[in-house]
C-alpha positions in Angstrom: 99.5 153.5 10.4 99.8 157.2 10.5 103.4 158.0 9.1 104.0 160.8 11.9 103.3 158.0 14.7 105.8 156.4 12.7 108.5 159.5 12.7 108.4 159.8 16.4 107.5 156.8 17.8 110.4 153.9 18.8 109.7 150.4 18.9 112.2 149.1 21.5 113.5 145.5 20.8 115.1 143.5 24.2 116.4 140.6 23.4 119.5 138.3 23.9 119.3 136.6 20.5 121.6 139.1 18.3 119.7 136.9 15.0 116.3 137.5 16.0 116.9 141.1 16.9 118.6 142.2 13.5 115.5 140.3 11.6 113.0 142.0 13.3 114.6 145.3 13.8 115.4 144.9 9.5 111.9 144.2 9.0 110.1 147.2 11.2 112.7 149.7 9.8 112.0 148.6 6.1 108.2 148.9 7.0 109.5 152.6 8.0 109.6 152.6 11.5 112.1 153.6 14.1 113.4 151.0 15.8 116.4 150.7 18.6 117.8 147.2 20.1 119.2 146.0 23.8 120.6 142.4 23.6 119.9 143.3 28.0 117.6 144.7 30.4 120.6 146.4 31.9 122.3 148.7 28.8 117.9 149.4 27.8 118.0 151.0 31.2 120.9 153.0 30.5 120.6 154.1 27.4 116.9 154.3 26.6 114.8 157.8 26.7 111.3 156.1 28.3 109.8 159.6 27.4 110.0 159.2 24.1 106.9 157.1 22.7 106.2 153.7 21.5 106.7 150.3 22.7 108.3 147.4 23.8 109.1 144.0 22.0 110.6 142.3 25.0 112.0 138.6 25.4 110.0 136.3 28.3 113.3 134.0 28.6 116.5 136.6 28.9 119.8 135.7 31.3 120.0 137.7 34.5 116.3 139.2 34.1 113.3 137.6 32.5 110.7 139.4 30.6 108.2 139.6 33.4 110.5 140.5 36.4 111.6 143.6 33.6 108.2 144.4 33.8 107.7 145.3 36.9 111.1 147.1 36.9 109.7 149.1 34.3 106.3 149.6 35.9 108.0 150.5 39.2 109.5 153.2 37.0 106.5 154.8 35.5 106.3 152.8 32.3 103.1 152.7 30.5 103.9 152.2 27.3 102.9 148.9 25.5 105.1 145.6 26.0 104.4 142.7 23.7 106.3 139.4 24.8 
């Protein structure tokens, strides 16, 4: 992968398992990526820049939202970046 994708891109981790999301967000940052994580739908909204490029690893079975019905929150918000479940 092209090291200045990897400088400017975020890879966005939402997830209500704290365990999974430090393991994955350890293992992306190792490979040298920028990585931030939401344990909810709710503080991503809030906090996240959706200008700012990269992607989503997003949780299909959250509390409160699940994975798909955040998609289409984000859609119906402009987002058109990549979401892997």
């Amino acid at each position: 992968m092209n090291s200045q994708y990897k400088e400017k891109a975020v890879i966005r981790i939402v997830d209500d398992d704290e365990g999974f999301g430090d393991a994955i967000r350890f293992m992306l940052k190792t490979d040298g990526w920028l990585v931030s994580y939401y344990s909810e739908t709710g503080t991503f909204l809030k906090k996240d820049d959706l200008d700012v490029p990269g992607c989503i690893i997003l949780d299909y079975q959250m509390p409160l939202v699940n994975g798909l019905e955040f998609q289409d929150i984000l859609a119906h918000r402009g987002y058109r970046q990549p979401i892997i479940f």
